[in-house]
SEMIGU-575749 format. One record per residue: residue number from 1; y, z, x of N, C-alpha, C, CB in turn; residue in one letter. Coordinates in steps of 0.2 Angstrom, whole numbers, plus 2048, in hexadecimal, padded with zeros to 3 digits. Atoms other than C-alpha are relative to their C-alpha. Glycine has a CB too. Layout:
<lumbas>
<seq=NUM&n_v=Y&n_w=Z&n_u=X&ca_v=Y&ca_w=Z&ca_u=X&c_v=Y&c_w=Z&c_u=X&cb_v=Y&cb_w=Z&cb_u=X&type=A> .
...
</lumbas>
This chain:
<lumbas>
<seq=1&n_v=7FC&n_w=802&n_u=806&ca_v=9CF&ca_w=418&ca_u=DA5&c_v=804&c_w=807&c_u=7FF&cb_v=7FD&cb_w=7FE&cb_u=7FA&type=X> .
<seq=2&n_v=7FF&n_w=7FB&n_u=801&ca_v=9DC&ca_w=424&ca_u=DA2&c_v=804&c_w=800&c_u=7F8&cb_v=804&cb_w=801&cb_u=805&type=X> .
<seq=3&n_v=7FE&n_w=802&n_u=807&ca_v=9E2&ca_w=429&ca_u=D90&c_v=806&c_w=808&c_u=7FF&cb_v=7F8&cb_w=800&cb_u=7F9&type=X> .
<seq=4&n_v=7FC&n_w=7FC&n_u=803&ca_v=9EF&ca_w=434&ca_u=D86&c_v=7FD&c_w=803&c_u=7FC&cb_v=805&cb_w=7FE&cb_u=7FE&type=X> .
<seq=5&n_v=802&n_w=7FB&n_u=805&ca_v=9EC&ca_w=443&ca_u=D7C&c_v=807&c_w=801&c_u=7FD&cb_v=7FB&cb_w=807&cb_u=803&type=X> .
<seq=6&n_v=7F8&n_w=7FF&n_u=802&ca_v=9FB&ca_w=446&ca_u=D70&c_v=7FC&c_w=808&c_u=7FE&cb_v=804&cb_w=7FA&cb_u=7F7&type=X> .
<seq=7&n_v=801&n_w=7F9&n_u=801&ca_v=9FA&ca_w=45B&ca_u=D6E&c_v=808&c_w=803&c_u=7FE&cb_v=7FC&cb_w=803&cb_u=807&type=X> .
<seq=8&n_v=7F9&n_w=7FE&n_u=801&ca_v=A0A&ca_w=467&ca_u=D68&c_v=801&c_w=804&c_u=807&cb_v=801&cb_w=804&cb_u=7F8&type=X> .
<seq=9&n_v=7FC&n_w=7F9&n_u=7FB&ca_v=A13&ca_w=473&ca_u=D78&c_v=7FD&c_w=805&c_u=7FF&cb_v=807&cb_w=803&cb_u=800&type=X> .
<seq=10&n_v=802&n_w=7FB&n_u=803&ca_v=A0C&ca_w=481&ca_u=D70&c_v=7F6&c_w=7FF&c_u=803&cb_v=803&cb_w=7FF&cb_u=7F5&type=X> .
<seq=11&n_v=808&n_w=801&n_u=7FF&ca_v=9F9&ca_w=47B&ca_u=D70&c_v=800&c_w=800&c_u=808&cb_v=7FE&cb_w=7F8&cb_u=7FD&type=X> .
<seq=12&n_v=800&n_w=801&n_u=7FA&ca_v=9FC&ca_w=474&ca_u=D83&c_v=802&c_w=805&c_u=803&cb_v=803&cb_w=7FD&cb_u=801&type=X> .
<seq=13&n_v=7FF&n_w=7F8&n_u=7FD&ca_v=A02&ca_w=485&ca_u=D8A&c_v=7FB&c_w=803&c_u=7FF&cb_v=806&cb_w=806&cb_u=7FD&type=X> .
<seq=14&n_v=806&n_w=7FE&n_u=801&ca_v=9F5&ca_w=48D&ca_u=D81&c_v=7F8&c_w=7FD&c_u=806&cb_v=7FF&cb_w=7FF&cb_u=7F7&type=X> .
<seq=15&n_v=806&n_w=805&n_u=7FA&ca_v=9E8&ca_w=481&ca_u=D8A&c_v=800&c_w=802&c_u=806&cb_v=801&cb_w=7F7&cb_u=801&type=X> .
<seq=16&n_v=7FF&n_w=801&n_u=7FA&ca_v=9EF&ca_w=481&ca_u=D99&c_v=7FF&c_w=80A&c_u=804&cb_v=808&cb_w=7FB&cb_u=801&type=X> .
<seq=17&n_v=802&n_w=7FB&n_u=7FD&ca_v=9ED&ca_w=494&ca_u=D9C&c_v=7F9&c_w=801&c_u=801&cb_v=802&cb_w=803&cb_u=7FD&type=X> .
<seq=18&n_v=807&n_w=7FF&n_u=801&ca_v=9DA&ca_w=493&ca_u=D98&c_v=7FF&c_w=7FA&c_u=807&cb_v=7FD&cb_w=7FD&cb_u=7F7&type=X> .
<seq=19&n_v=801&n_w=803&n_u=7FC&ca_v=9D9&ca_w=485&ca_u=DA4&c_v=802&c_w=801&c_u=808&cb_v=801&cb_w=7FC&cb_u=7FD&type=X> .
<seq=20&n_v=7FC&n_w=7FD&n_u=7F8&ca_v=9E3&ca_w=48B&ca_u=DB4&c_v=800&c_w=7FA&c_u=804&cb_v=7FC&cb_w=807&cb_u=805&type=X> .
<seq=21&n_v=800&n_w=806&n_u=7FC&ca_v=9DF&ca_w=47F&ca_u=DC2&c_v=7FD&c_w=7FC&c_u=7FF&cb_v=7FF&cb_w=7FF&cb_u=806&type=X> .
<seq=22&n_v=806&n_w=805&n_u=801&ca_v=9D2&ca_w=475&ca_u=DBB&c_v=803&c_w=7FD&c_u=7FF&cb_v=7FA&cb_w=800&cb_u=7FC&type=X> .
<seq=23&n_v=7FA&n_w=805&n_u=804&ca_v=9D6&ca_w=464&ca_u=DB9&c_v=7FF&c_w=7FF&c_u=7FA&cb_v=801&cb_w=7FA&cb_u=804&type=X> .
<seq=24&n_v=803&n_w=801&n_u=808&ca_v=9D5&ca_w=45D&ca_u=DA9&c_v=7FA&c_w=7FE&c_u=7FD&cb_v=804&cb_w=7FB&cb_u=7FC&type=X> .
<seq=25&n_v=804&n_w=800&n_u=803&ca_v=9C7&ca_w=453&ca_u=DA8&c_v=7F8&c_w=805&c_u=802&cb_v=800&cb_w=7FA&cb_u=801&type=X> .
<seq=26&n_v=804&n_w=7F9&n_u=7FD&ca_v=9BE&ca_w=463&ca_u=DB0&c_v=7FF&c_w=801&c_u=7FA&cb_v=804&cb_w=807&cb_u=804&type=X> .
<seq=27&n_v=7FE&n_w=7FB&n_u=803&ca_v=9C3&ca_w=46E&ca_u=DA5&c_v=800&c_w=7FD&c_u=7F9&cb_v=806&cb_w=804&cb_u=803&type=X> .
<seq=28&n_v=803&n_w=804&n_u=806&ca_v=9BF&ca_w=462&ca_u=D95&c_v=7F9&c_w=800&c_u=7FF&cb_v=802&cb_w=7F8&cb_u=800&type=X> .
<seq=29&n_v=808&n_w=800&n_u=800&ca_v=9AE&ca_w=460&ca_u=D99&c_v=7FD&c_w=805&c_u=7FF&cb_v=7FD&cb_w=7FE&cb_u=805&type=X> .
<seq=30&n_v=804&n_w=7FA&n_u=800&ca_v=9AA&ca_w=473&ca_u=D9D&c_v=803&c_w=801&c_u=7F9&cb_v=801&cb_w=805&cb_u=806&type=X> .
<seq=31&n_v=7FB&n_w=7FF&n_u=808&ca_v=9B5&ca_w=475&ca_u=D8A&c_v=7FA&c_w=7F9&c_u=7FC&cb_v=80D&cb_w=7FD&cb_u=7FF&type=X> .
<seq=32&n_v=805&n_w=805&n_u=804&ca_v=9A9&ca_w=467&ca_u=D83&c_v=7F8&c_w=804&c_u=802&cb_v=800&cb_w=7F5&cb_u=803&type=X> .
<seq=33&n_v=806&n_w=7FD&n_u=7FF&ca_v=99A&ca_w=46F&ca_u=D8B&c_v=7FD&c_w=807&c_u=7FC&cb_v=800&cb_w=801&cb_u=805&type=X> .
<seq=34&n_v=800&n_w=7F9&n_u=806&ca_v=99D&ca_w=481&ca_u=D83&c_v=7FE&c_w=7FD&c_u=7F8&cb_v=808&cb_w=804&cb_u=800&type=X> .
<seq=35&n_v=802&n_w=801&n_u=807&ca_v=99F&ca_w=478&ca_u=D74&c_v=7F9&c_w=800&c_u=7FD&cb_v=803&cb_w=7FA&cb_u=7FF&type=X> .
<seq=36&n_v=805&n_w=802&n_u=802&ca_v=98E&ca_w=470&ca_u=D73&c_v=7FB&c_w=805&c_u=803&cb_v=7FF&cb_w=7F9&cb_u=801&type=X> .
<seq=37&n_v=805&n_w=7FB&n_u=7FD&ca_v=985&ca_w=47F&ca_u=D79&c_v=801&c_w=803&c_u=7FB&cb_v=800&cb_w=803&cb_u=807&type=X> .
<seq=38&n_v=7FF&n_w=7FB&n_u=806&ca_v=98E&ca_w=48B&ca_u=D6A&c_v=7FC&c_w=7FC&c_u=7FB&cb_v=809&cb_w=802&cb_u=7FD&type=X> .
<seq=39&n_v=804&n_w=804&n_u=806&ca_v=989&ca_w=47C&ca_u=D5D&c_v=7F7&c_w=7FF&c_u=800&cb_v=803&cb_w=7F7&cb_u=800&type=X> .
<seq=40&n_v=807&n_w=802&n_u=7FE&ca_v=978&ca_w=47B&ca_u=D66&c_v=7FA&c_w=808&c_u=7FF&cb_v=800&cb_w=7FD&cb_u=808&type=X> .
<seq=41&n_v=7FF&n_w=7F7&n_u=803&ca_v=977&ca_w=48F&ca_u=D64&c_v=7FF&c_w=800&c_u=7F9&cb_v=808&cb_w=804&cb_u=7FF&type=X> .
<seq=42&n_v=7FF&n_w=7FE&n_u=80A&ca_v=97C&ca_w=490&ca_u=D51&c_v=7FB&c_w=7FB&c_u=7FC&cb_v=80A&cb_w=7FD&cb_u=7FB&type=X> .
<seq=43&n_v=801&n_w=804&n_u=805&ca_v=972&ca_w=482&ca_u=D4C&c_v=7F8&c_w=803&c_u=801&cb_v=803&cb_w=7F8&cb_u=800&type=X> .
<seq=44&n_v=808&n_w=7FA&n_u=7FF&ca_v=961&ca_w=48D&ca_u=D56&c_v=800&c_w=805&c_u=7FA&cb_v=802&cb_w=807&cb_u=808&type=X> .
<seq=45&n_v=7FE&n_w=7FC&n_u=805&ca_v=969&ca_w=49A&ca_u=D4D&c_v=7FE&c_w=801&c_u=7FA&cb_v=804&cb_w=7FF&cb_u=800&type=X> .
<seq=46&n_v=802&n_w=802&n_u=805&ca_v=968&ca_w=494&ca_u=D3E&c_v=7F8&c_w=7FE&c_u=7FD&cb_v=803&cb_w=7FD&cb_u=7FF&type=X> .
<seq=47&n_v=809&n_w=7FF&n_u=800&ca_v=956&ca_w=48E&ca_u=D3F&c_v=7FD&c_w=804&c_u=7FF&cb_v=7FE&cb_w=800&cb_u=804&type=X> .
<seq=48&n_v=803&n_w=7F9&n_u=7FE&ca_v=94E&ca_w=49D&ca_u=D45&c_v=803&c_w=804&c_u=7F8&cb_v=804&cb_w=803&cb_u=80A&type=X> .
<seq=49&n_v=7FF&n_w=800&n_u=807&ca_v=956&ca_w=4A2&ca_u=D34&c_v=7FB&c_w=7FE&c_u=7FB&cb_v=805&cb_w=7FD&cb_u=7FE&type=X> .
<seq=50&n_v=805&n_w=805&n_u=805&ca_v=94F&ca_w=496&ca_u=D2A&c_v=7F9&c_w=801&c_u=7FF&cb_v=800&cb_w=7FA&cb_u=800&type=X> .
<seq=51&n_v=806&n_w=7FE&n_u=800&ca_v=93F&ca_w=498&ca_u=D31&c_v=7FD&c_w=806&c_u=7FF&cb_v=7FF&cb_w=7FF&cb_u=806&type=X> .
<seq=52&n_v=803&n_w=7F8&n_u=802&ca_v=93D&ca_w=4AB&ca_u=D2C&c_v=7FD&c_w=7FE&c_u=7F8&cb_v=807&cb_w=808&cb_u=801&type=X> .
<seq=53&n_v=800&n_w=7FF&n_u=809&ca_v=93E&ca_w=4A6&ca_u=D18&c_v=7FC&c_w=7F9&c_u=7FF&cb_v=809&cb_w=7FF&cb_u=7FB&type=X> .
<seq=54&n_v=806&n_w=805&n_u=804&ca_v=931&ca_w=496&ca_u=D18&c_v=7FA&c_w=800&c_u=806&cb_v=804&cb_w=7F6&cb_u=7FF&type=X> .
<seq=55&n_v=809&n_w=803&n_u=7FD&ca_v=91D&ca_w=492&ca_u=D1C&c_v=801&c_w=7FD&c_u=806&cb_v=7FC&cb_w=7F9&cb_u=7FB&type=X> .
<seq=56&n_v=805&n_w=807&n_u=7F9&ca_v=914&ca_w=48A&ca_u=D2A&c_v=802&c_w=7F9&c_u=7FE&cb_v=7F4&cb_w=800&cb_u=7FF&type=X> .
<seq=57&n_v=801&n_w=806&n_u=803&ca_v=912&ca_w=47D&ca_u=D1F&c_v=805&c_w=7FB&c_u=7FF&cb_v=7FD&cb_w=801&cb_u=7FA&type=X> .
<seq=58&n_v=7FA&n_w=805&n_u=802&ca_v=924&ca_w=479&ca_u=D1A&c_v=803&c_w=800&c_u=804&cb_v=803&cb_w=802&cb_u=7FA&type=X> .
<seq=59&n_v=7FE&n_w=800&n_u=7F9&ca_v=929&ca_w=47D&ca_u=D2B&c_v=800&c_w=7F8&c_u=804&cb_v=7FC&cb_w=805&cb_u=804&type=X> .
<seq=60&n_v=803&n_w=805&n_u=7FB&ca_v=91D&ca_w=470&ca_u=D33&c_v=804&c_w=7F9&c_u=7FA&cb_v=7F4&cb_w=801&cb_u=801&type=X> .
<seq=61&n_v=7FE&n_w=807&n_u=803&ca_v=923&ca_w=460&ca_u=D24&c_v=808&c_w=801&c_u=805&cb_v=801&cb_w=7FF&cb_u=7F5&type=X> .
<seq=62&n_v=7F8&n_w=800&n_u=7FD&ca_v=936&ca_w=466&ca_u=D29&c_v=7FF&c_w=7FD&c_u=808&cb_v=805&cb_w=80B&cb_u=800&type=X> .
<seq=63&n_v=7FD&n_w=800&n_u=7F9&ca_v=933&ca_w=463&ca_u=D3C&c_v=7FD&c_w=7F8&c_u=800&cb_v=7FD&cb_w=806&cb_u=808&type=X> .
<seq=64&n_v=804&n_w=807&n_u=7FE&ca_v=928&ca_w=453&ca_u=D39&c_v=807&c_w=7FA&c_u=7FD&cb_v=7F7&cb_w=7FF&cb_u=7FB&type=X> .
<seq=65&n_v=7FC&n_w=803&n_u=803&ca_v=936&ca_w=44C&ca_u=D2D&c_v=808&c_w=7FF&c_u=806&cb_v=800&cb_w=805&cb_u=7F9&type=X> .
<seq=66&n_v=7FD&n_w=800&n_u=7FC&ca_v=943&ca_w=451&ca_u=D3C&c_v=7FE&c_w=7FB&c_u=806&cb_v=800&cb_w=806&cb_u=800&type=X> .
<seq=67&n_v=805&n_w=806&n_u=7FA&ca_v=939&ca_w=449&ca_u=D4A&c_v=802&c_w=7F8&c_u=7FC&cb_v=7F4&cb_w=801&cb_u=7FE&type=X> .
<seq=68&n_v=802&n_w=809&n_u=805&ca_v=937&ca_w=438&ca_u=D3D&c_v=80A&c_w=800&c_u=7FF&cb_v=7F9&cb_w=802&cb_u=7F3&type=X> .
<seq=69&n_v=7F7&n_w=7FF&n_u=801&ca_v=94C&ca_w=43A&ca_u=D3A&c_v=804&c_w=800&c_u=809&cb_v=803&cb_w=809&cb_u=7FA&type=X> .
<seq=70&n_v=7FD&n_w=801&n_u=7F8&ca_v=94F&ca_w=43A&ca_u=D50&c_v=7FF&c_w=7FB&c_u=800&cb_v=7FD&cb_w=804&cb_u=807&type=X> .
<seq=71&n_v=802&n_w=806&n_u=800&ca_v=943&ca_w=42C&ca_u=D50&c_v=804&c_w=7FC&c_u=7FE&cb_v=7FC&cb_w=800&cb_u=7FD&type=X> .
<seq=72&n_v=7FE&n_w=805&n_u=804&ca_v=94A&ca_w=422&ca_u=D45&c_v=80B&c_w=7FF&c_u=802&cb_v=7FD&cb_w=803&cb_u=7F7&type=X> .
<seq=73&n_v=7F8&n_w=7FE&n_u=7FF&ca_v=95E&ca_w=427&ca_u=D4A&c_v=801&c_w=800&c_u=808&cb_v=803&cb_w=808&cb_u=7FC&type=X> .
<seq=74&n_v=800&n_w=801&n_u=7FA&ca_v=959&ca_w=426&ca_u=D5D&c_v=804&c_w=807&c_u=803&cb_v=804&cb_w=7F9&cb_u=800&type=X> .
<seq=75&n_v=7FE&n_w=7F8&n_u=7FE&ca_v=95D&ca_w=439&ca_u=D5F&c_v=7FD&c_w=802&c_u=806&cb_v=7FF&cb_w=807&cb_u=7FB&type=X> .
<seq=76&n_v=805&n_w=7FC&n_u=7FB&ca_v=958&ca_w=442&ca_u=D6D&c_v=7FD&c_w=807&c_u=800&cb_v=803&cb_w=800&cb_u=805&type=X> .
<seq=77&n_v=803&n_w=7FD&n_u=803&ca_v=94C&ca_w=44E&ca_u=D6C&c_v=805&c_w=809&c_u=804&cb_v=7F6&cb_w=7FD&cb_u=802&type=X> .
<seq=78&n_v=7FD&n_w=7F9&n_u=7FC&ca_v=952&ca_w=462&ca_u=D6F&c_v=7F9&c_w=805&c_u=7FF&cb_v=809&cb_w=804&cb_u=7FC&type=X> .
<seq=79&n_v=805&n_w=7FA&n_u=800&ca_v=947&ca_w=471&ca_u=D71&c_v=804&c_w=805&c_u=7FD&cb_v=7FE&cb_w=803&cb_u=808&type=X> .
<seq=80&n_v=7FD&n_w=7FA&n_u=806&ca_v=94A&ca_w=47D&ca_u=D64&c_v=7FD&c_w=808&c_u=801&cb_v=7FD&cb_w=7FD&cb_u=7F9&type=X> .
</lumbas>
């Protein structure tokens, strides 16, 4: 299936330098991929944070309560 993206000239020049010969749905995926690896980053990140300022204890409810919330929403599990 093929679809239309509406974008301004401006935007599309910008893009199209970043992209060079790739084709589009190339060069979307490897731009969707980055994406979910920066969010998958920051959200480590952030963790590893959080985890300096609380317990064992209140650590171990937070991941069980996380676990029980994949479960239940059909998430897939990540290595943190």
């Amino acid at each position: 299936m093929i679809t239309t993206i509406t974008i301004s000239k401006e935007i599309k020049e910008e893009v199209e330098k970043v992209k060079g010969n790739k084709k589009w749905d190339e060069f979307l995926m490897e731009l969707i991929n980055i994406y979910k690896e920066y969010k998958k980053e920051k959200i480590k990140n952030l963790l590893n944070e959080v985890k300096k300022d609380i317990n064992n204890e209140e650590l171990d409810k937070i991941e069980q309560e996380i676990l029980q919330l994949r479960r239940n929403n059909n998430f897939r599990d990540y290595k943190i």
